[in-house]
N, C-alpha and C positions, 0 to 999 in steps of 0.2 A: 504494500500500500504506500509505504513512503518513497521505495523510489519509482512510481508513476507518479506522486507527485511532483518529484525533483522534475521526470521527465518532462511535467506536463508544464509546469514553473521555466525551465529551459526553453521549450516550445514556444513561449509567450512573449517571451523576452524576443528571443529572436526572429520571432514573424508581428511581432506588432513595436510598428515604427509610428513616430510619430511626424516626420516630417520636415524635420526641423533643416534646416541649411542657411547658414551666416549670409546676411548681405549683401556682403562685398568676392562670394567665395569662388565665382563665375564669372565677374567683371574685370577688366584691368586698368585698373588706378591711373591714369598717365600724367597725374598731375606732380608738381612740389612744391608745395610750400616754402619758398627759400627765405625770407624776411618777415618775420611777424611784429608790428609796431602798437602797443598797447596802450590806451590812456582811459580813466575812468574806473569801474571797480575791481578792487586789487583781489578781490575773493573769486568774481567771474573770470575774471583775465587770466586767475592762474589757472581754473578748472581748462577754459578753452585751449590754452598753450599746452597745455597735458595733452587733448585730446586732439588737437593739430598737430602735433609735432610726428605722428606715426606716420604724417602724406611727407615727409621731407624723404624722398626720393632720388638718388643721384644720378641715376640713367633717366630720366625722364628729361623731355626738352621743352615740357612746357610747366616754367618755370613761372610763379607766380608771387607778388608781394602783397599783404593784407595790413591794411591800418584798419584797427579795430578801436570802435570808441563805447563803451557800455554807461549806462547809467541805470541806478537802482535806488527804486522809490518804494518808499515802506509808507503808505495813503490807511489811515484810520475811515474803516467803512459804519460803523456802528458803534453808539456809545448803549450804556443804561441808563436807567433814572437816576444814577449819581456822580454822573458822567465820566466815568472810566470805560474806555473802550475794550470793549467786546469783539471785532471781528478787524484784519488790516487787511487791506489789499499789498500784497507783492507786486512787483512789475520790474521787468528789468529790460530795457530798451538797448537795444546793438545796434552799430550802424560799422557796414561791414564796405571801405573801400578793395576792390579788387585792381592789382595794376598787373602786369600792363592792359590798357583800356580805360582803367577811370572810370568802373563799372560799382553803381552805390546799392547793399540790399542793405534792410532796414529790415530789424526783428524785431517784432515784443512778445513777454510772454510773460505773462498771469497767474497768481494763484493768491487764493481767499484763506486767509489763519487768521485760527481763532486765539483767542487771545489765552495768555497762560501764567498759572499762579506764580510758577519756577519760570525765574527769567535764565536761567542756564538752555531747560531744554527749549525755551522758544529761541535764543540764540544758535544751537543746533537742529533746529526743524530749519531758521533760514538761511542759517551754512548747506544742509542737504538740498533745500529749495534752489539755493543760487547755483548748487551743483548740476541739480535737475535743468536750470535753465540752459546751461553752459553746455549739457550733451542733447540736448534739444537744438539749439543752434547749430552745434558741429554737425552732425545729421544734416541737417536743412542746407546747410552752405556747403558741405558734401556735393549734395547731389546735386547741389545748383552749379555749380564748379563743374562738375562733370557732363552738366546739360550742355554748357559755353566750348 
């Protein structure tokens, strides 16, 4: 009895997939990132330099410079009756120069936190937020990179 279970547990595994395949795992990258110029917040800029910095490519010939400018606004959406706020809006705004070309995208991206008694973990909910926005962006300017 236990080993047609083993058997039937092995069977399973190996005839049921799920699917899965990365990305980028089909595609060929021909871009580099050669020059990344940063100004604005020092929390997103470092997350995005992390996650650009794996297209710096040395055979590739289409070479690319980015001036990246972020801004990051913490907007109180809701107070109570005794006016402490209850809910912020996050926002963190990119404006992404592409050279050569002189080519300008413009991101934003959004998220609603509520407000919290521990000012520790709402400092870490918008360290992860800003993280979140940062491979939100790299994503997006990815593939737009690769559309041009």
């Amino acid at each position: 009895m236990l080993k047609k279970f083993f058997q039937l547990v092995i069977l399973l595994l190996f005839t049921a997939n799920c699917g899965f395949t990365p990305i980028y795992s089909n595609k060929n990258i021909n871009i580099s990132i050669e020059k990344l110029n940063f100004t604005g917040d020092r929390t997103i800029n470092n997350h995005l330099k992390t996650n650009l910095y794996r297209y710096k490519n040395k055979n590739s010939s289409n070479k690319i410079i980015l001036d990246v400018e972020t801004n990051y606004i913490k907007n109180p959406l809701s107070k109570d009756s005794t006016g402490a706020i209850n809910k912020y809006e996050l926002m963190a705004l990119t404006s992404i120069t592409i050279n050569p070309g002189n080519k300008k995208i413009n991101y934003t991206q959004k998220k609603i936190m509520e407000n919290m008694d521990n000012k520790f973990d709402e400092r870490d909910y918008e360290i992860s937020a800003k993280k979140t926005f940062a491979n939100v962006i790299t994503e997006k300017l990815i593939q737009k990179l690769l559309e041009f």
